[in-house]
C-alpha positions in Angstrom: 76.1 -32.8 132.0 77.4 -29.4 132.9 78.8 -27.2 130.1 81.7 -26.0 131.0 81.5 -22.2 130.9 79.5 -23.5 134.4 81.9 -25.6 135.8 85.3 -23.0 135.0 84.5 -20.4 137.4 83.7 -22.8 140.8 87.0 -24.7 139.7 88.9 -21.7 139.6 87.1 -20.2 142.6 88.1 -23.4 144.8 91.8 -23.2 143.8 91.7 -19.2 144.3 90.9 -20.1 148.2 93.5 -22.4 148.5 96.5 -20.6 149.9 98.9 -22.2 148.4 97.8 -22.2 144.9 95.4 -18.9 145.2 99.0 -15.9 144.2 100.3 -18.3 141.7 96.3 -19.1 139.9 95.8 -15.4 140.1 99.1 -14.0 138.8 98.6 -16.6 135.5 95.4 -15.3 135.4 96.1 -11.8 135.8 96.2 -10.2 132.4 92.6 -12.1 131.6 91.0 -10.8 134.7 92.1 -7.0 134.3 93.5 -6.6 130.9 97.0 -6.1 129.8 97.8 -2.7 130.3 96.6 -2.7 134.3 98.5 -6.1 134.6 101.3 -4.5 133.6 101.4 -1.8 136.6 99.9 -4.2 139.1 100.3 -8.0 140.3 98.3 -9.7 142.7 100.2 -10.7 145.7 98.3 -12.4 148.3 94.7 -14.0 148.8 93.7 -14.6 152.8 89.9 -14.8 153.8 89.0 -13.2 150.3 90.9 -9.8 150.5 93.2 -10.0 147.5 96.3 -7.8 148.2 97.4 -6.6 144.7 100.5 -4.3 144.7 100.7 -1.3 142.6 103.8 -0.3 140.8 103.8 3.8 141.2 102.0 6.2 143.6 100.0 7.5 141.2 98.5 4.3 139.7 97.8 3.5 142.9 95.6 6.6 143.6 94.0 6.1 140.0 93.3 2.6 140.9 91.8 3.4 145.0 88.9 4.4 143.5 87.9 1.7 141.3 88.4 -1.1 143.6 85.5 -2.2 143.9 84.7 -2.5 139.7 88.4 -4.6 139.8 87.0 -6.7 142.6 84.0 -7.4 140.0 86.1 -8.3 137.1 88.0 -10.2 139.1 84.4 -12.4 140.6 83.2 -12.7 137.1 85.9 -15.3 136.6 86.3 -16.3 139.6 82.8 -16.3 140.5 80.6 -14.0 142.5 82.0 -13.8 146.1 85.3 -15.3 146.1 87.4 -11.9 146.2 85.4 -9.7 149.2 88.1 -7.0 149.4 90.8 -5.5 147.4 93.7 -4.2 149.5 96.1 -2.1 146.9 99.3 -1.7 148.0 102.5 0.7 146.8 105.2 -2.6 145.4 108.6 -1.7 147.2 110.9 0.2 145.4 114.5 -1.6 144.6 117.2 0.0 146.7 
């Protein structure tokens, strides 16, 4: 029988590819996969082919953050499990009007 620290992370990487359950499974899991001060300033928004689109809330977080893309993208496979997130596409979140 599998333990399941095994099993959690090809779960969750199955329903991260579906597209209907992949931006509402990611935004729960948010916080968890990049800590609670980044999840505060960013959300993940979309998951298509595995580029996950993650908006950013302020110019300047998202020039911190353009660098380190790739380490999120790890994080974010060490739950997920090694491959599922490919890309990270960070994106400015619209401003209210």
């Amino acid at each position: 029988m599998d333990r399941i620290g095994t099993v959690v992370p090809g779960l969750l990487a199955q329903l991260a590819r579906q597209p209907k359950l992949a931006p509402h499974l990611l935004a729960r899991l948010w916080p968890r996969l990049v800590g609670a001060p980044l999840s505060q300033r960013t959300r993940p928004v979309a998951f298509d082919g595995g580029t996950l689109t993650v908006e950013v809330e302020e110019q300047g977080w998202l020039r911190e953050l353009e660098p380190l893309s790739e380490r999120l993208r790890e994080r974010v496979n060490e739950t997920l499990g090694e491959g599922t997130v490919k890309a990270i596409h960070l994106v400015l979140r619209p401003q209210p009007r």
